[in-house]
N, C-alpha and C positions, 0 to 999 in steps of 0.2 A: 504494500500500500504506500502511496505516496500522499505526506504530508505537506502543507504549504503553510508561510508565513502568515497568522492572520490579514497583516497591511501590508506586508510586501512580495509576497508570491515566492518565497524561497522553497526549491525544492530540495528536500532534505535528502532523500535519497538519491539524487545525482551526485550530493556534495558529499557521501558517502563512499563514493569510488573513485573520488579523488584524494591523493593524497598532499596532506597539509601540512605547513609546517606551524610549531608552536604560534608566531604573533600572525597566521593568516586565521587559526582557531582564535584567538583574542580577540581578532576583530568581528568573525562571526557568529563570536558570541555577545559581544556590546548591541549588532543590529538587532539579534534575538530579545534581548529586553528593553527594547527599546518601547515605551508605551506607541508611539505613532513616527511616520515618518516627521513630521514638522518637531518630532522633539531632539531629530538625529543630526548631528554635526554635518553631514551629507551637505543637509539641507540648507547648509550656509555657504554653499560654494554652486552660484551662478552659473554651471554651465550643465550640459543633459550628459554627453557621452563624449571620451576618447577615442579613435577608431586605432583599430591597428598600424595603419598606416599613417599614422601623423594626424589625422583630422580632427579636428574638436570640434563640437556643433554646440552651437547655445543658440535655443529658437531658428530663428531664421540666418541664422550667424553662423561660418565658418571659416576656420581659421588653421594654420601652418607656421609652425616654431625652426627658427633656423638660428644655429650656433656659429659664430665668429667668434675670432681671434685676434689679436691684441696686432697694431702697427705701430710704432716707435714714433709716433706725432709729437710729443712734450721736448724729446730730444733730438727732433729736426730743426736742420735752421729756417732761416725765415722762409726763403726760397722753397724748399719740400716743403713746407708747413702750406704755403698758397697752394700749391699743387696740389695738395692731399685735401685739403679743404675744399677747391675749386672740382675733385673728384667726389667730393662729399653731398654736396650742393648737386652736381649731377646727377649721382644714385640717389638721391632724394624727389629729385624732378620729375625720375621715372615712374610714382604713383600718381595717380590720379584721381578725383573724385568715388570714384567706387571705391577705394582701398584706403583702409585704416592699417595706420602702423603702429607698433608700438615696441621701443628700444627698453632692455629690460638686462639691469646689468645687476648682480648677484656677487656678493661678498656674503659667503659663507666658511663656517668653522669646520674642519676637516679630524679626521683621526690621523693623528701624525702617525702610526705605524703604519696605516691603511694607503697614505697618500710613501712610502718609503717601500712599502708592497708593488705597486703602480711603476715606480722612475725604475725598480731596478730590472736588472738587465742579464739575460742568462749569458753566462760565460759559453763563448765558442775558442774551438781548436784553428786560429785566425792570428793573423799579425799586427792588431788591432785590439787583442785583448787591454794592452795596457792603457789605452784609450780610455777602452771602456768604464774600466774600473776610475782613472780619475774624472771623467764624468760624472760616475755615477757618485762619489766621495763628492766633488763640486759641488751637485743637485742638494745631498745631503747637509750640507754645512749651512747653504744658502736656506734650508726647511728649517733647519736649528734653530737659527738667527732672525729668519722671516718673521712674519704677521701672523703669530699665534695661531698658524696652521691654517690660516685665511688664504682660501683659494677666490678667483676672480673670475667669477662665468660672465658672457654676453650674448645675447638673444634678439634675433628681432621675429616679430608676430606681426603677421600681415594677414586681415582677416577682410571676408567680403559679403555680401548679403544675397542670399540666392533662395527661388525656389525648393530648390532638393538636392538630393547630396549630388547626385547623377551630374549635375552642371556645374556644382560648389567645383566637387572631384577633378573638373579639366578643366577649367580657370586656376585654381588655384598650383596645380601643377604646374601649368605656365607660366605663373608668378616666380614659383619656386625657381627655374632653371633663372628666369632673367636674373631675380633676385643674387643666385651665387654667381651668378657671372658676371653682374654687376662690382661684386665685390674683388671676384678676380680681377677684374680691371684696375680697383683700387689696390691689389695688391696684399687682401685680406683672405689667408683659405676660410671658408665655410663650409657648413653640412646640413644636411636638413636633420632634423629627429623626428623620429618613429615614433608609435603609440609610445610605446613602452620607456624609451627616453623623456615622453613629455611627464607621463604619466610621475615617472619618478623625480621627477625633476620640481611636481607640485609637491610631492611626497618629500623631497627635503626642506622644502619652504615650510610647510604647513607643520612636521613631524620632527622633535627633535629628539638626536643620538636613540631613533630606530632606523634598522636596516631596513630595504622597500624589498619585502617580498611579495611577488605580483607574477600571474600567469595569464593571459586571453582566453585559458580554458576553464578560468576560475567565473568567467563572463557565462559564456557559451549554457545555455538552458539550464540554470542555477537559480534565475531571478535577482543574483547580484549585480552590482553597478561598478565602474570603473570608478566612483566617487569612493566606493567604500572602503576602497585600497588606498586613497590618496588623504582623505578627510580626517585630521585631528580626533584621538578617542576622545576629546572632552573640551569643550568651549563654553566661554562665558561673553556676552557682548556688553561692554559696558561706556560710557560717556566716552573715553577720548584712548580708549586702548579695549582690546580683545585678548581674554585668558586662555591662551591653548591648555593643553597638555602639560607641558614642560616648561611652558615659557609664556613671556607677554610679549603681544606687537603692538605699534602704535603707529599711524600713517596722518602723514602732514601734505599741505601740496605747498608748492614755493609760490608765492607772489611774487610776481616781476615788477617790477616799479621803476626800471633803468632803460635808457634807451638800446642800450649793447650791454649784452654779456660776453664776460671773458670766457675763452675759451678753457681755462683752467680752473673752473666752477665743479665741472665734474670727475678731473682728476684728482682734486681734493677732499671730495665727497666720498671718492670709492679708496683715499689714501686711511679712512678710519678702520680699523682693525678688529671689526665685530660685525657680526651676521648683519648685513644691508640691504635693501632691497633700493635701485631706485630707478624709477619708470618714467618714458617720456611717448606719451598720449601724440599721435600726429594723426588729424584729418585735414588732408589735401584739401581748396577750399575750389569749385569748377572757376573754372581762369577767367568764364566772362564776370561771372562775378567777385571774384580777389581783384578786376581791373577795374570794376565799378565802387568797388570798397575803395580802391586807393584811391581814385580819382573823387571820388567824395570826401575823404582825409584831406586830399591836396587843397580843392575848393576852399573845406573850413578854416586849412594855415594861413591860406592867398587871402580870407576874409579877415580874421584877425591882423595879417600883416598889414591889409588897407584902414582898419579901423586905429589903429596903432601909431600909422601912419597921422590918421585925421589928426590923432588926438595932439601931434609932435608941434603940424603947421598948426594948431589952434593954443597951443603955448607958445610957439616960437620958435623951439630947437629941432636939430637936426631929424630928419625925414629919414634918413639912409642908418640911424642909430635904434636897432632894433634890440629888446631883449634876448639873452645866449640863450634860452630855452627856446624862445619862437625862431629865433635862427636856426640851430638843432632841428624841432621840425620841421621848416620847412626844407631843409637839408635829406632829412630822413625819408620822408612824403614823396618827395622828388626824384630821389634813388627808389623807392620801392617803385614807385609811376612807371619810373622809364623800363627799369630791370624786367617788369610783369610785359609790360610792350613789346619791346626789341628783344629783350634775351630768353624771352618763353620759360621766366622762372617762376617759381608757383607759390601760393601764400598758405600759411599751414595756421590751423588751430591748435595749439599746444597746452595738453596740459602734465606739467610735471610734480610726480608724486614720491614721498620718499617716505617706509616702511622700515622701521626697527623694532630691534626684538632683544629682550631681555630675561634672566632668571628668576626675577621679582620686580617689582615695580622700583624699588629703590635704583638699583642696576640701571631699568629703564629710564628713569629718570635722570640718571646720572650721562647718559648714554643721547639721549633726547638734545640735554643743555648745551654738551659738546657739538650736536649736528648745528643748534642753532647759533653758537660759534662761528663755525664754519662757512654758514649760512651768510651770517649779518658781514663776515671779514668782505663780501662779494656785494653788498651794500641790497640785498634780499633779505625777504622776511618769508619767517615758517610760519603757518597757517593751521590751526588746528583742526581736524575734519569731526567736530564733536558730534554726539547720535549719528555720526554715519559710519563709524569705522567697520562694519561689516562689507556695507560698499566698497570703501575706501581699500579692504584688503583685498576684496576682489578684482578690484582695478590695478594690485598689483602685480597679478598672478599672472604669467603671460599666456592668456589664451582671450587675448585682443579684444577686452571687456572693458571700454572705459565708461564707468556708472557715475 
């Protein structure tokens, strides 16, 4: 006889001939008592299903995770630095109004023996052994010394809105080839990830110091969900942070308030040596309208500089002596006008989000004060995202959900 979950359809006896290991029984036994699905941690993570192949679906939304690697920008001179920028600018251009991005860089804490497992290297009968081994000493020394075992992932998530997966599936494959070979050109290897990379990869965000054991055949006519692999055993949602399992996260968004950011805003951000999350939201805006946007900006400068103007001849003093903020816009307004015109470049909605996580809230807070250090040294302010931080962590997840 086959039994099923009162609310959730589990069948018991499929899950009976497979076999499990200890924290996959953990987990299907928290769904088991779970009074209803709305009281399951599941249930706080926005999206429907992971597919094997890379695809995530939330509603009408799907999306594709691809991993990048680090290029040596902070220590190019000025000359590469334009280059690699003016490349940057380009692979950015290549989205368009359909396509939501989302850059999603990960400082996380590693197991130092796990990560000295990983670099080492099996000794061959080769003229190169000795090579080997002081590399492999190098790697070690540099882990010793490093960022308390703080490793540095990057991500980008490009998701699109489609009827059904059947259409999602060969668009977004398409995206994918440009996408890495966009980056080829920039000089950056990428890869895409698989179900089972993304899957895990929510699994170390969301789950601290457990290991992500996870099968597709743990899916497959059980009535389990890909959430239930990934989803924290235990959450609290409260005013301006969220209680995992293990730990606390807290998710701020930066206010812009400056005409230009420096470009070493986020190298400083990811220089902090504790589990970091930080996300940058991009929708493409369609170009007739980002040219209509600007040219509406431009009008209201050109207005103020005329009224400005009046006010100059109706004192007396100079006409041509404008205030350095309205110069600045109209400087700004003007470069955005022409750029969006002649150089076919495109205006993005940005919103930037930043996600930490602590052992206790003291930690947290300790951990908080320093980011907005960090923050204000760049002449920005941290935002606090209060009653929303269950959105707010969802938005940091990268499966291209910005709420």
């Amino acid at each position: 006889m086959i039994f099923f979950h009162k609310k959730r359809n589990i069948d018991y006896e499929k899950l009976k001939g497979l076999k499990l290991t200890k924290e996959q029984k953990k987990r299907i036994n928290k769904i088991i008592n779970e009074k209803s699905p709305k009281d399951s941690t599941q249930s706080m993570l926005f999206f429907d299903e992971i597919l094997k192949n890379g695809v995530c679906k939330a509603g009408d939304t799907y999306s594709k995770t691809v991993k990048f690697f680090d290029i040596n920008y902070m220590l190019a001179n000025n000359e590469d630095k334009a280059n690699i920028f003016n490349s940057y600018c380009e692979f950015l251009n290549y989205f368009n109004e359909k396509i939501k991005v989302q850059l999603t860089f990960f400082n996380n804490k590693t197991d130092g023996n796990e990560l000295l497992e990983k670099i080492h290297m099996q000794s061959k009968d080769d003229n190169i052994e000795y090579l080997r081994k002081e590399y492999y000493q190098m790697l070690k020394n540099q882990l010793e010394k490093g960022n308390n075992g703080i490793i540095k992932l990057k991500y980008l998530t490009f998701s699109i809105e489609e009827d059904n997966y059947k259409k999602a599936k060969q668009s977004l494959e398409r995206i994918e080839l440009d996408v890495i070979n966009n980056f080829k050109t920039m000089g950056v290897f990428a890869e895409s990830l698989n179900g089972y990379e993304r899957l895990e990869l929510l699994h170390n965000i969301l789950n601290k110091d457990e290991s992500f054991n996870f099968d597709f055949n743990l899916i497959t006519n059980t009535g389990l969900t890909t959430k239930d692999f990934v989803a924290p055993m235990c959450s609290k949602n409260n005013k301006s942070n969220i209680e995992l399992d293990k730990e606390i996260a807290s998710t701020f968004y930066l206010q812009i308030n400056v005409n230009e950011m420096e470009d070493r805003i986020l190298a400083d951000l990811l220089e902090i040596d504790r589990k970091l999350l930080v996300n940058i939201h991009l929708v493409p805006f369609e170009q007739s309208k980002a040219i209509e946007l600007a040219k509406k900006k431009k009008v209201e400068v050109e207005s103020q500089k005329i009224k400005n103007q009046q006010k100059a001849f109706a004192n007396r003093y100079d006409m041509d002596i404008l205030p350095l903020e309205l110069q600045e816009n109209i400087e700004e307004t003007t470069n955005v006008w022409e750029n969006l015109k002649s150089r076919n470049e495109h205006l993005f909605l940005a919103t930037i989000i930043i996600t930490t996580f602590g052992k206790n809230k003291s930690e947290l807070e300790d951990i908080n004060n320093y980011l907005k250090g960090v923050v204000q040294k760049h002449s920005l302010k941290l935002k606090a995202l209060n009653y929303q931080q269950e959105q707010a962590l969802n938005s940091s997840l990268p499966i291209g959900n910005n709420l």
